[in-house]
Each structure stands twice: as structure tokens, then as C-alpha cells.
FILUMLUM-337321 format. One record per residue: x, y, z of N, C-alpha, C in turn. Coordinates in steps of 0.02 Angstrom, whole numbers. Example, Ala and Ser with C-alpha at 12.3 -4.5 7.8 and 13.67 -1.06 7.14 Angstrom:
# FILUMLUM-337321
r nc1:660; nc2:-284; nc3:390; cac1:615; cac2:-225; cac3:390; cc1:660; cc2:-165; cc3:390
r nc1:642; nc2:-112; nc3:354; cac1:684; cac2:-53; cac3:357; cc1:645; cc2:2; cc3:394
# end
This chain:
# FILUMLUM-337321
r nc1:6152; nc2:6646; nc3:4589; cac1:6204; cac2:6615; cac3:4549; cc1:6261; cc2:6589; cc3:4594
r nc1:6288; nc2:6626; nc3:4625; cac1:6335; cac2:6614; cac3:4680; cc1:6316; cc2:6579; cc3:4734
r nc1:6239; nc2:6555; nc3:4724; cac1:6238; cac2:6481; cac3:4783; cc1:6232; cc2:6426; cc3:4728
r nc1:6234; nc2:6423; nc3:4695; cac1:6215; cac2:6367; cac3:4640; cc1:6283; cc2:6340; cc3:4622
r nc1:6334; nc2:6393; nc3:4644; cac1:6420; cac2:6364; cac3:4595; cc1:6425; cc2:6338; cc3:4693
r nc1:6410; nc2:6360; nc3:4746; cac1:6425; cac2:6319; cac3:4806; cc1:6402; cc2:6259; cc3:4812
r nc1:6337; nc2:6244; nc3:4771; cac1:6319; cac2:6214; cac3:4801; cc1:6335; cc2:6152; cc3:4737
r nc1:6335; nc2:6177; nc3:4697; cac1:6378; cac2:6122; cac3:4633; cc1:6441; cc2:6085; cc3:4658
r nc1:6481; nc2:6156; nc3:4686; cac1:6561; cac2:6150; cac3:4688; cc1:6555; cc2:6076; cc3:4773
r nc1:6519; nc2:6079; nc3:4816; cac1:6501; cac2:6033; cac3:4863; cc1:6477; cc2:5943; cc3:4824
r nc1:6436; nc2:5960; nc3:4790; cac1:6430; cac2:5903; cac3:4769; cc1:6492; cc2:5873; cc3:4721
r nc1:6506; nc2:5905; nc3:4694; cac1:6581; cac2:5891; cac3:4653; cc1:6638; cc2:5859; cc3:4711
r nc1:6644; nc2:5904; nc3:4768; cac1:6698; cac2:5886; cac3:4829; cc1:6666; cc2:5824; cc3:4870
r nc1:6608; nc2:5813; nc3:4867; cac1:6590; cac2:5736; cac3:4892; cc1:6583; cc2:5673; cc3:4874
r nc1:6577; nc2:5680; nc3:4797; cac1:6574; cac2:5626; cac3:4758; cc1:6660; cc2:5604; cc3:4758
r nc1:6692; nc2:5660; nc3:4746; cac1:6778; cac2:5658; cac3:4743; cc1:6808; cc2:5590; cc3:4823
r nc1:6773; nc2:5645; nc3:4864; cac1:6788; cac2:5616; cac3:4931; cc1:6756; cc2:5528; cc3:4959
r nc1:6702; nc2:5522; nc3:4935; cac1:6680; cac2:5460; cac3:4944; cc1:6704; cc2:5421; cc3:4877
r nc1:6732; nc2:5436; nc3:4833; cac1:6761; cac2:5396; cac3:4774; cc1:6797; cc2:5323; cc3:4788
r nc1:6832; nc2:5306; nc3:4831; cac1:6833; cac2:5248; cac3:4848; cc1:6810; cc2:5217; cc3:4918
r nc1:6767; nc2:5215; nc3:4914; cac1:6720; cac2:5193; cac3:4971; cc1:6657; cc2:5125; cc3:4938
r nc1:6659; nc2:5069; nc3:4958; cac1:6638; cac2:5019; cac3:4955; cc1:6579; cc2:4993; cc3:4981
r nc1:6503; nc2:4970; nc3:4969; cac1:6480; cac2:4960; cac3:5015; cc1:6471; cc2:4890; cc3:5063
r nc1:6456; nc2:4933; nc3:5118; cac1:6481; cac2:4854; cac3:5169; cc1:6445; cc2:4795; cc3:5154
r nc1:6468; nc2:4734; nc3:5149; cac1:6436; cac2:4684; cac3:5150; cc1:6462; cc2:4621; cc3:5218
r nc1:6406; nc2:4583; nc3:5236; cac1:6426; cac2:4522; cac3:5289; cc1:6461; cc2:4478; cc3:5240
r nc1:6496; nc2:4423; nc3:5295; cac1:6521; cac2:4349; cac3:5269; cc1:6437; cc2:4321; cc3:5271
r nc1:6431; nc2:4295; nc3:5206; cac1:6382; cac2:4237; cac3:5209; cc1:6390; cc2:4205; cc3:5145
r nc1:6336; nc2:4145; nc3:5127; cac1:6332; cac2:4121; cac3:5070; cc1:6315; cc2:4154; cc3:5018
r nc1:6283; nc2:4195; nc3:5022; cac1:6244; cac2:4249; cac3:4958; cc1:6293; cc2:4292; cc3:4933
r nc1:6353; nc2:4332; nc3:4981; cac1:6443; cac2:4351; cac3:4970; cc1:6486; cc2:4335; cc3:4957
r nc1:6499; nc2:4237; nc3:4970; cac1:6546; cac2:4195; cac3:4929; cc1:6515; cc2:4179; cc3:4860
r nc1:6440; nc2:4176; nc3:4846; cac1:6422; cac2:4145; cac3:4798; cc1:6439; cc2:4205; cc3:4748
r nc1:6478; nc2:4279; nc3:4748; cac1:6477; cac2:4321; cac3:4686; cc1:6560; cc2:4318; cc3:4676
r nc1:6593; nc2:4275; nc3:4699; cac1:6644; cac2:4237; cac3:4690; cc1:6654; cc2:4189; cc3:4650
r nc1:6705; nc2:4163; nc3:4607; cac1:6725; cac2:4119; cac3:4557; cc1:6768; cc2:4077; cc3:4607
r nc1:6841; nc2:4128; nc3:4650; cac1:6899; cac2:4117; cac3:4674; cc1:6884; cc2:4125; cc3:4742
r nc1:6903; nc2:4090; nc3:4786; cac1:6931; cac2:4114; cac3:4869; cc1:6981; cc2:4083; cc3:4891
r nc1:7045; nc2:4120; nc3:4894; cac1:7102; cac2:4083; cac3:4921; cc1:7149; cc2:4119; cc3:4958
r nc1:7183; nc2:4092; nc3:5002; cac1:7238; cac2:4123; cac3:5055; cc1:7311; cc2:4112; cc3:5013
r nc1:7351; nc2:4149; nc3:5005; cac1:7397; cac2:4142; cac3:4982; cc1:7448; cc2:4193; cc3:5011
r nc1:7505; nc2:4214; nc3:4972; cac1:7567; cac2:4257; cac3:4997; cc1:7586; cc2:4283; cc3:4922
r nc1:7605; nc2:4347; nc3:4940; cac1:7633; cac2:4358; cac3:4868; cc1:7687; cc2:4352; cc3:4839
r nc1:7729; nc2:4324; nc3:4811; cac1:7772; cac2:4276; cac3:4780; cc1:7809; cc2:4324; cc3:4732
r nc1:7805; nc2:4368; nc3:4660; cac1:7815; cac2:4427; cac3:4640; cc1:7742; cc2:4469; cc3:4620
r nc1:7759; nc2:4526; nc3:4592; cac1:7736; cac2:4590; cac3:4582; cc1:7763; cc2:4614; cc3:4507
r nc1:7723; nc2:4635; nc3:4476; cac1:7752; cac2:4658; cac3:4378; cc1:7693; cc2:4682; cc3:4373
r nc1:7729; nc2:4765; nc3:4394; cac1:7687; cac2:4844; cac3:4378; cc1:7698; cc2:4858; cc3:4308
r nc1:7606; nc2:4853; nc3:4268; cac1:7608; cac2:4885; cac3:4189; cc1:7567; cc2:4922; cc3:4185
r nc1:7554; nc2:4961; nc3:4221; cac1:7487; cac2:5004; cac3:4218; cc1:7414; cc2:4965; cc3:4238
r nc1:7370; nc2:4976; nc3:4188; cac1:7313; cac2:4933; cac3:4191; cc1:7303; cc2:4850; cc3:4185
r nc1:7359; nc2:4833; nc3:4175; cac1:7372; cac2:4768; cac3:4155; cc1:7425; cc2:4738; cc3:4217
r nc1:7445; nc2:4777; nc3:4269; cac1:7502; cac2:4722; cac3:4313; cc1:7465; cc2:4676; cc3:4356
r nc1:7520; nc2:4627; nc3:4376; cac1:7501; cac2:4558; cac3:4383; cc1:7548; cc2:4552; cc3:4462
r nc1:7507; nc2:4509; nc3:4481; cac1:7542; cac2:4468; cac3:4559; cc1:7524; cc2:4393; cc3:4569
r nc1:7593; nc2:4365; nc3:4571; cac1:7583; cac2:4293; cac3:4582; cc1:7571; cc2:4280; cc3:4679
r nc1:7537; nc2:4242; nc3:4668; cac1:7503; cac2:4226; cac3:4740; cc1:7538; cc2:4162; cc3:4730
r nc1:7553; nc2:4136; nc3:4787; cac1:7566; cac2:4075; cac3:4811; cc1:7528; cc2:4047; cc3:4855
r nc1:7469; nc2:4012; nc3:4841; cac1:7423; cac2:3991; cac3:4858; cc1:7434; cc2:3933; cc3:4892
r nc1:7428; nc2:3948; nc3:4983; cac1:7428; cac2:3909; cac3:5025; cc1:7370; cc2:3865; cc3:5054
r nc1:7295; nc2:3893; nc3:5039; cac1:7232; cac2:3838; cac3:5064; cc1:7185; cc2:3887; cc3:4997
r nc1:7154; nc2:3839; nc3:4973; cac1:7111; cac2:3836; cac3:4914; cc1:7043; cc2:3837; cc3:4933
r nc1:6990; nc2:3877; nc3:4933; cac1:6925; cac2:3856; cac3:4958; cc1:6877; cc2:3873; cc3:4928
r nc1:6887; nc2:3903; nc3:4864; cac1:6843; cac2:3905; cac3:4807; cc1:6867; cc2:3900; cc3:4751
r nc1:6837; nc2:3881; nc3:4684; cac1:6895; cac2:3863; cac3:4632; cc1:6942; cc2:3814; cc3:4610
r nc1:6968; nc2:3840; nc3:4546; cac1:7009; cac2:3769; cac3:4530; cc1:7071; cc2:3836; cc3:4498
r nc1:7128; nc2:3810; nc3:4549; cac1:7182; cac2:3831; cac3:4505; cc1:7248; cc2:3808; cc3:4549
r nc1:7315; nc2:3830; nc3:4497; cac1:7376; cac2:3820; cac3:4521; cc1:7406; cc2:3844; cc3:4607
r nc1:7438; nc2:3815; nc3:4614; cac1:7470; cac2:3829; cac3:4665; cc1:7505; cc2:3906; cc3:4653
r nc1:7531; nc2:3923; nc3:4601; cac1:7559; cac2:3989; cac3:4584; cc1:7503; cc2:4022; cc3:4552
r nc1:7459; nc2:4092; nc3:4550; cac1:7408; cac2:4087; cac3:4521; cc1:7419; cc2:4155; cc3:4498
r nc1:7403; nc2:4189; nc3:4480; cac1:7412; cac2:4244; cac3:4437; cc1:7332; cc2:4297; cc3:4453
r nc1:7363; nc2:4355; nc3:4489; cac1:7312; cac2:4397; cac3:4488; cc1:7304; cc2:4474; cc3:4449
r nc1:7288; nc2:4503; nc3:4405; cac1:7280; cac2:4552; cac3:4381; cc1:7241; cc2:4604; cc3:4400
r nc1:7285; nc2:4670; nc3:4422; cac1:7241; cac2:4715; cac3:4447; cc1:7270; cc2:4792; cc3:4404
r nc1:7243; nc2:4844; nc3:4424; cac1:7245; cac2:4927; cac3:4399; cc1:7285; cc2:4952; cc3:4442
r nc1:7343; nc2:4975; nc3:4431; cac1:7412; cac2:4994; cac3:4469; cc1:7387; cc2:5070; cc3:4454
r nc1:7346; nc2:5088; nc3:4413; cac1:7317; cac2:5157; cac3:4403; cc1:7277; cc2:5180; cc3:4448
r nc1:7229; nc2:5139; nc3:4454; cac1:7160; cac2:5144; cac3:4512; cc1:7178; cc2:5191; cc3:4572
r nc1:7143; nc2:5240; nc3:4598; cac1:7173; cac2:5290; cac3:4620; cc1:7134; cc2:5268; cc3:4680
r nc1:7106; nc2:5203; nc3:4685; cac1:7075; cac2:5162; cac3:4738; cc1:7094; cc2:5089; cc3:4735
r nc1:7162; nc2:5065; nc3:4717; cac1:7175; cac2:5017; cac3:4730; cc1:7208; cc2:4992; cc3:4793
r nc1:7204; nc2:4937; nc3:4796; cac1:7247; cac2:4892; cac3:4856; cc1:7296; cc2:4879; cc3:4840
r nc1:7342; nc2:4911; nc3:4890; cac1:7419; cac2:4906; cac3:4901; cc1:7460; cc2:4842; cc3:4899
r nc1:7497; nc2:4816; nc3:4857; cac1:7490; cac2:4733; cac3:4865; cc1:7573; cc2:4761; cc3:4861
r nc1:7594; nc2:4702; nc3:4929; cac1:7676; cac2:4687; cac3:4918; cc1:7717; cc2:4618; cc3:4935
r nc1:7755; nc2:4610; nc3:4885; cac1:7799; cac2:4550; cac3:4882; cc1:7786; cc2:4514; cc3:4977
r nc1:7765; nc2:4452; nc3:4980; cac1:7779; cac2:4437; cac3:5055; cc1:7742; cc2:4431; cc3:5086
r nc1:7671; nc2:4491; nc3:5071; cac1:7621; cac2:4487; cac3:5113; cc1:7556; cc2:4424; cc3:5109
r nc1:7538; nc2:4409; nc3:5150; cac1:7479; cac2:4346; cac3:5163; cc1:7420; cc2:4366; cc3:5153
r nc1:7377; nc2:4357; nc3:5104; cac1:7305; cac2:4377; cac3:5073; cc1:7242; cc2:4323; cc3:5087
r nc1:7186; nc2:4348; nc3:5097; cac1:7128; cac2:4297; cac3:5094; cc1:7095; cc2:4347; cc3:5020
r nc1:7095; nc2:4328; nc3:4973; cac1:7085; cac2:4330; cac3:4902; cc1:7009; cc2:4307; cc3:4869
r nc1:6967; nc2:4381; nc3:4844; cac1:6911; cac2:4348; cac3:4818; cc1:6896; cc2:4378; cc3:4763
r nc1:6891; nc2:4324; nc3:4722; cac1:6905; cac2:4363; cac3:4627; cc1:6868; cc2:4305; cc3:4588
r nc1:6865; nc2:4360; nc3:4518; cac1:6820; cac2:4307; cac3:4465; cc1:6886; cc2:4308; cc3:4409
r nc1:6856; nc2:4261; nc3:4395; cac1:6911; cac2:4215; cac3:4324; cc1:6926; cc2:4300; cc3:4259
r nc1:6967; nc2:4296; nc3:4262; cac1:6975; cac2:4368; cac3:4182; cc1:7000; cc2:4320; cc3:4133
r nc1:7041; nc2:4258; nc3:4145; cac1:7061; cac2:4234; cac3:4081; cc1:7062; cc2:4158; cc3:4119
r nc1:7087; nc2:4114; nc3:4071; cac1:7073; cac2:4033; cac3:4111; cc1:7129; cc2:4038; cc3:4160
r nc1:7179; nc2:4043; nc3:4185; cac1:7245; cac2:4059; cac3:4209; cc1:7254; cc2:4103; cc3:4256
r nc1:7206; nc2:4160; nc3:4263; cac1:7212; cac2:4222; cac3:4306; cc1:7138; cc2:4236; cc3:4318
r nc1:7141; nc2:4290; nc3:4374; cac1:7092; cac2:4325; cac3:4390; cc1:7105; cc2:4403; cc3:4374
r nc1:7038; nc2:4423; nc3:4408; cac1:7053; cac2:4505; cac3:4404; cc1:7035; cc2:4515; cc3:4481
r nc1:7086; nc2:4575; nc3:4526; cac1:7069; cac2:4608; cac3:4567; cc1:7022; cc2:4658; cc3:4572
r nc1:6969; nc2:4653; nc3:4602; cac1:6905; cac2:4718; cac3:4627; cc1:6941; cc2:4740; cc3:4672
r nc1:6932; nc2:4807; nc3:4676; cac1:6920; cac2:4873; cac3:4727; cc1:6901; cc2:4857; cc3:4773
r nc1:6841; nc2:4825; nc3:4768; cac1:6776; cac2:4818; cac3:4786; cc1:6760; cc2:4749; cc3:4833
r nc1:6794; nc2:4711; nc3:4800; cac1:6772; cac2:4637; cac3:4841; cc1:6821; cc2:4634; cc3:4907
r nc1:6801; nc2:4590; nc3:4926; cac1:6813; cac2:4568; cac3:4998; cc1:6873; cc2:4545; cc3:5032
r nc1:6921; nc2:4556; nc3:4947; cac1:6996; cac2:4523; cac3:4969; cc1:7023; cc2:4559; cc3:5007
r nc1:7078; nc2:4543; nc3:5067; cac1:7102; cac2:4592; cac3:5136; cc1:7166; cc2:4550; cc3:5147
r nc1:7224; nc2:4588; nc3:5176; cac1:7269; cac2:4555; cac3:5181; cc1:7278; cc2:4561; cc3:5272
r nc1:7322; nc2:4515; nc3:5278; cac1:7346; cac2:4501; cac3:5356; cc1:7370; cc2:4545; cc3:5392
r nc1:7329; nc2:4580; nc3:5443; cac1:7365; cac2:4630; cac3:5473; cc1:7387; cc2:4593; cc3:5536
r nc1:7452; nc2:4607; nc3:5581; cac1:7477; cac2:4560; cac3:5624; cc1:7413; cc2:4600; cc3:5697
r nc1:7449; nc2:4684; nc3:5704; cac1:7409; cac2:4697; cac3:5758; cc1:7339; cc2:4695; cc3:5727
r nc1:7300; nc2:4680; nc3:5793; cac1:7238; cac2:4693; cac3:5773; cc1:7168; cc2:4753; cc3:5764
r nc1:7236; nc2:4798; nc3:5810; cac1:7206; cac2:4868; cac3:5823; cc1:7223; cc2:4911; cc3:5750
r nc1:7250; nc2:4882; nc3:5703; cac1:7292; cac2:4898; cac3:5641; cc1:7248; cc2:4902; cc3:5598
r nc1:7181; nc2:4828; nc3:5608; cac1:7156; cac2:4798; cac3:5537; cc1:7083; cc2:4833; cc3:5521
r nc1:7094; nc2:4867; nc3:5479; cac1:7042; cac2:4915; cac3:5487; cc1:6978; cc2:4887; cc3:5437
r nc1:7030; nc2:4845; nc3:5399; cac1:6937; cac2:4793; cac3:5396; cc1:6898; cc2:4751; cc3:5424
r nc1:6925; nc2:4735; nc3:5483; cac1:6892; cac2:4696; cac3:5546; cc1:6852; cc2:4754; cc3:5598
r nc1:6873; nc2:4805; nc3:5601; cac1:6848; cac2:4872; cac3:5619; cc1:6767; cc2:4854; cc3:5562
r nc1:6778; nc2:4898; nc3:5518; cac1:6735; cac2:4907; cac3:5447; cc1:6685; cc2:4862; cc3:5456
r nc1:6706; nc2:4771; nc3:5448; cac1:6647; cac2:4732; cac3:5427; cc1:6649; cc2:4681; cc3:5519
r nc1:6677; nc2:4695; nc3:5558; cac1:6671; cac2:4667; cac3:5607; cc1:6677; cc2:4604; cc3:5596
r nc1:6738; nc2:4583; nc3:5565; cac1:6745; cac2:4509; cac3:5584; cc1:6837; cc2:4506; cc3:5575
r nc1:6870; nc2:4482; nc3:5612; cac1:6946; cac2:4483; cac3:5613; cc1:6955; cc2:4437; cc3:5556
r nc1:7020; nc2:4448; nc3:5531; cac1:7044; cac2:4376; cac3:5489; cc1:7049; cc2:4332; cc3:5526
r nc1:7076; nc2:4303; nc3:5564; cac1:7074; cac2:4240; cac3:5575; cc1:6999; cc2:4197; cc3:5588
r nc1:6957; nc2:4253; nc3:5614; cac1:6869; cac2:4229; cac3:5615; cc1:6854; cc2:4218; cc3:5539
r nc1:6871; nc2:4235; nc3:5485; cac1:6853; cac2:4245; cac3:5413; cc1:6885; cc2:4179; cc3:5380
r nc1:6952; nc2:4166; nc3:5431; cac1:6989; cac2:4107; cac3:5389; cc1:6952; cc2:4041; cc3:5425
r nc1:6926; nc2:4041; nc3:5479; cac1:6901; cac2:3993; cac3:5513; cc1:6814; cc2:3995; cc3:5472
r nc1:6795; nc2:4042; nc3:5458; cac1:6713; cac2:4044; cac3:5427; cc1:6728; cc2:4008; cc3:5366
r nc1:6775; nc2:4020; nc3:5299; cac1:6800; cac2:3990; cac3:5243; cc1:6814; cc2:3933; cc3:5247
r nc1:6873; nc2:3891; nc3:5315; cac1:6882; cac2:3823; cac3:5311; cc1:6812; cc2:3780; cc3:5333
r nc1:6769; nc2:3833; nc3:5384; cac1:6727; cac2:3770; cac3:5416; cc1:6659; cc2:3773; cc3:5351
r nc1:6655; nc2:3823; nc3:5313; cac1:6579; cac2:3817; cac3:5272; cc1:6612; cc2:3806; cc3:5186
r nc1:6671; nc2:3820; nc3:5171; cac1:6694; cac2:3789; cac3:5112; cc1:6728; cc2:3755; cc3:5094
r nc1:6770; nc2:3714; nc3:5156; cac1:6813; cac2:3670; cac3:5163; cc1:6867; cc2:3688; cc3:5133
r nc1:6924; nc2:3654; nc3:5130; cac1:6984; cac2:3643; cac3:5110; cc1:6992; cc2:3612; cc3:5019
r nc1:7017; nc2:3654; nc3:4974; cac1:7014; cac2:3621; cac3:4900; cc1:7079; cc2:3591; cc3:4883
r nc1:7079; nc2:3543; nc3:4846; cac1:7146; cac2:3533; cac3:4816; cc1:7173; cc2:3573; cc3:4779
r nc1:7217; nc2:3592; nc3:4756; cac1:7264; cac2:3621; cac3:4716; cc1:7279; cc2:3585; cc3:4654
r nc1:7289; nc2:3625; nc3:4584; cac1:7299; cac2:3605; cac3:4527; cc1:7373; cc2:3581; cc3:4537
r nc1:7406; nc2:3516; nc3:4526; cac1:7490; cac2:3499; cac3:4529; cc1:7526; cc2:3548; cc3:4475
r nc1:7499; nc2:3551; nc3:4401; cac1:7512; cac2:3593; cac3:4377; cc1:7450; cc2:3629; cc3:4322
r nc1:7469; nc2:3679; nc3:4301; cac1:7396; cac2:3722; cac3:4261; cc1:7412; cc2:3692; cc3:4187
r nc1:7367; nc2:3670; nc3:4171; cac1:7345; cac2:3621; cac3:4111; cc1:7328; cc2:3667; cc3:4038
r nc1:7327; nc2:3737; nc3:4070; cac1:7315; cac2:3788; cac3:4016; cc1:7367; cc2:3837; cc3:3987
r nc1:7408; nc2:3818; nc3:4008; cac1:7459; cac2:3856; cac3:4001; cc1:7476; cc2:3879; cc3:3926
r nc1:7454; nc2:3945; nc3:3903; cac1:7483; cac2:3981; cac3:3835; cc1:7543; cc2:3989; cc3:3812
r nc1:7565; nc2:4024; nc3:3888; cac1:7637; cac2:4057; cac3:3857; cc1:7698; cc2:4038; cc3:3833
r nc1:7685; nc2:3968; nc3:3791; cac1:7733; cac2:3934; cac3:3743; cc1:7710; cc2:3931; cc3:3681
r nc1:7646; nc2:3971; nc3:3685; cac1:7609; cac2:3927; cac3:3600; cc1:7635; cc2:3986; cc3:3557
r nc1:7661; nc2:4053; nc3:3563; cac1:7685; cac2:4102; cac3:3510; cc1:7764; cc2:4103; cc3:3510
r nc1:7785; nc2:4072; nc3:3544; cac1:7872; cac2:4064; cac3:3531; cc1:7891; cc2:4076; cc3:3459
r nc1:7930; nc2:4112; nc3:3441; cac1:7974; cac2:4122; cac3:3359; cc1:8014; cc2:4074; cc3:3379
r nc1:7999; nc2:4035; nc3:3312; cac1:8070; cac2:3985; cac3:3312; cc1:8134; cc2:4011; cc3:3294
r nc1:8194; nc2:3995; nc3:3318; cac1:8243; cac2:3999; cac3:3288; cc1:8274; cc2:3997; cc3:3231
r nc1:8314; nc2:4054; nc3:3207; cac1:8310; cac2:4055; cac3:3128; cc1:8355; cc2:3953; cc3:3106
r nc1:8383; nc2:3916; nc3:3149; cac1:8396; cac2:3843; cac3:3115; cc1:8314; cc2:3806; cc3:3114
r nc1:8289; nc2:3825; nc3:3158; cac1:8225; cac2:3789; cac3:3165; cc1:8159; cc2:3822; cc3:3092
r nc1:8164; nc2:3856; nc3:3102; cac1:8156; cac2:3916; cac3:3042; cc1:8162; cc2:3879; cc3:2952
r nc1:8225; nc2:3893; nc3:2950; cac1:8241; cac2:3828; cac3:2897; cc1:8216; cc2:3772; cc3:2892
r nc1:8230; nc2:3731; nc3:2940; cac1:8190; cac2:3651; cac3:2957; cc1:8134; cc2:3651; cc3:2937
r nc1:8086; nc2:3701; nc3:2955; cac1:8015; cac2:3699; cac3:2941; cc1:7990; cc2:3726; cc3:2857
r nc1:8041; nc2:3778; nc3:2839; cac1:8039; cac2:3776; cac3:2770; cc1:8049; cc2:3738; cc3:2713
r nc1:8112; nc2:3693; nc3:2737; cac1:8164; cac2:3651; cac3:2700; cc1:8076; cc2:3587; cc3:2689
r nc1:8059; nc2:3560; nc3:2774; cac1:8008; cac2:3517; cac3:2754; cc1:7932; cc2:3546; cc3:2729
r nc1:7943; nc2:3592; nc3:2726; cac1:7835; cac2:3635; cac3:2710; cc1:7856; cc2:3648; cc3:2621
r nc1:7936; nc2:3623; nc3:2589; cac1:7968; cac2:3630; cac3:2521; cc1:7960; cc2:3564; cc3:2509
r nc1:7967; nc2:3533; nc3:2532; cac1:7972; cac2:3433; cac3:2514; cc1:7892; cc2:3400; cc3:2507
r nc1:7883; nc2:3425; nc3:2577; cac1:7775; cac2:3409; cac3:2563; cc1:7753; cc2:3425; cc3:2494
r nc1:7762; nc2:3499; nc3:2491; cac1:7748; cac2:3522; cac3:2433; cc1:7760; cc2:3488; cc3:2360
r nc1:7810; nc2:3485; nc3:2365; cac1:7845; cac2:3441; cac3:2286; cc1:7805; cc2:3378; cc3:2314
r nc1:7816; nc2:3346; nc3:2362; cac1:7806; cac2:3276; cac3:2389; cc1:7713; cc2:3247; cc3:2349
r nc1:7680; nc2:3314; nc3:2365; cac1:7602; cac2:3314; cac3:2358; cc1:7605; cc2:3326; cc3:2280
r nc1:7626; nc2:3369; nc3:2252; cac1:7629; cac2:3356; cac3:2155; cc1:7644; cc2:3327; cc3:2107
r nc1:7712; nc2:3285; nc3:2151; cac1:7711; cac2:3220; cac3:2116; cc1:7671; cc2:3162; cc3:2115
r nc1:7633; nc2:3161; nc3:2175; cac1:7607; cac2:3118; cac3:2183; cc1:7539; cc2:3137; cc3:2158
r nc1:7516; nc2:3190; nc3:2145; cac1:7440; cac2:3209; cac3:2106; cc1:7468; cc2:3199; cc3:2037
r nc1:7533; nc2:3207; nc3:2011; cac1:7552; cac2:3190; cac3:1939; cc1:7539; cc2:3157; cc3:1932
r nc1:7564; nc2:3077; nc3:1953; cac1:7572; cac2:3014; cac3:1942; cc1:7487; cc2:2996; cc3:1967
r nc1:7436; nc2:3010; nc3:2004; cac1:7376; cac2:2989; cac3:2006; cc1:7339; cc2:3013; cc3:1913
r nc1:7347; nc2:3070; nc3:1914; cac1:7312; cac2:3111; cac3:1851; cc1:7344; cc2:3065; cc3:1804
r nc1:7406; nc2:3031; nc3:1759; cac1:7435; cac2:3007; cac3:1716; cc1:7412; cc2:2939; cc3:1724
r nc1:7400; nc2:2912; nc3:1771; cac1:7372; cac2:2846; cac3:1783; cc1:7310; cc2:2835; cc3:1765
r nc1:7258; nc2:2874; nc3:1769; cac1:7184; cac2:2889; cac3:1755; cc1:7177; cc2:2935; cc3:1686
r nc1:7243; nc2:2951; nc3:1679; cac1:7208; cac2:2980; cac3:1599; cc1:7207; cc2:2936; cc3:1532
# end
């Protein structure tokens, strides 16, 4: 009995311990192709909500995708294996679409931010390839994209409360249609009867 709770209580402490651990993958085509997004950017702000916070990237070279220059990334500020993201820092970014407007951050994918030393970057260690070799593999096999001038999808005006004068306006006229439409079915019905 007392090797069975060791040997339980071990597998319990390894699964714990390898819990955020990723498996390695190369740069190739078959690794960009489980990509939507690939882009270099800087982070611009940060708005921590739990499972739901967001980081605007300021997207400096575009090389997969179609989006804004300001782009909106959503990640798990919970994730007890997330990536540390801060205001300033320079990202090579690889994500799939969560809404038309944003992405979602993986754990998991291949996004890495700019480490200056290089003895620092411990994902060039990991997958053996430095950033700047990764930013040079991206411009020379996916070229350079244009940038959206502005995002054409933009929601966050379509639920605005109007103002209680505006408010009125829309009552005062959705009151006039109304009368406007029964008089005028009166006068059709009296004409034809």
C-alpha cells in the first residue's frame, strides 16, 4: 500500500512539474501553416481581466494575415503557464483569429519576444534559432504584408445608449411613423371601400 501512495504521489509531482512544457517544434512551412497571424510588433497597452485580458500590439512588419496596424491580442492572465507580456516590449507573434478584430494567445505557439542579450534568450537555446534568424526566415519565405489603414470591422460603436435628448428624438419620430402609417392605411381602406 505504501508503495502505491509513492508511487501515485510521483506521478502526481511530474505531471505538476512538466505542466507547462511545450513540445518542440522547427521553423518550417508545415509550423507557419497552423497559423492564421504572424507579426512583429511592440506592445502599445495591456488591460488585465482575468481570462479575458487584452494587449494592443503595434504592429510593425505584417507577414501573415490581414489586420490593423493596432491589433488586439487576447490571452489568460490566469494561466499559471502564461507569457509575461509588458507595455514596450518587441514580439514576433503567432496566433489564430478568436474574433474578426483580435486573436487569441497560445501557451503553446511559437510567439517569443526580443531578448537584447543573447545568452538571455532561452528560446533560441530551446528551438535553436535566434530572433533575428526567425525574423530574417519570416521576411525572406513570407514576405512583407501590407497593413489594414484602418479595421473595417470595427463593433465597438454599434451598442452605444443614446442620450436621453437623442432618446426622445427617436421616440418623438418611431410616434409620427406610427400615426404617419394609420393614416395613411385609413385613407387607402376608405378609398376602396
Amino acid at each position: 500500500m505504501k508503495q502505491l501512495f509513492v508511487i501515485l504521489l510521483l506521478i502526481f509531482a511530474s505531471k505538476i512539474s512538466f505542466a507547462c512544457q511545450c513540445p518542440l517544434s522547427t521553423l518550417n512551412e508545415k509550423e507557419i501553416a497552423k497559423y492564421e497571424i504572424i507579426f512583429k510588433g511592440s506592445i502599445k497597452s495591456i488591460k488585465l481581466n482575468k481570462t479575458k485580458s487584452e494587449a494592443i500590439f503595434l504592429v510593425s512588419e505584417l507577414y501573415k494575415g490581414i489586420i490593423a496596424q493596432d491589433f488586439k491580442i487576447i490571452f489568460n492572465d490566469e494561466d499559471p503557464c502564461k507569457q509575461e507580456l509588458r507595455v514596450g516590449e518587441e514580439w514576433i507573434i503567432y496566433a489564430n483569429y478568436y474574433q474578426i478584430d483580435n486573436a487569441k494567445l497560445d501557451f503553446c505557439s511559437r510567439s517569443r519576444k526580443y531578448i537584447k542579450n543573447i545568452k538571455e534568450d532561452f528560446f533560441a537555446e530551446i528551438t535553436g534559432i535566434s530572433y533575428d534568424e526567425e525574423l530574417r526566415y519570416l521576411q525572406t519565405n513570407l514576405g512583407l504584408h501590407k497593413l489594414l489603414k484602418e479595421n473595417p470591422n470595427k463593433i465597438e460603436n454599434r451598442n452605444i445608449i443614446p442620450s436621453s435628448s437623442q432618446f426622445i428624438i427617436i421616440i418623438i419620430c418611431s410616434i409620427l411613423g406610427v400615426i404617419f402609417f394609420y393614416v395613411l392605411i385609413n385613407k387607402l381602406f376608405k378609398k376602396y371601400s
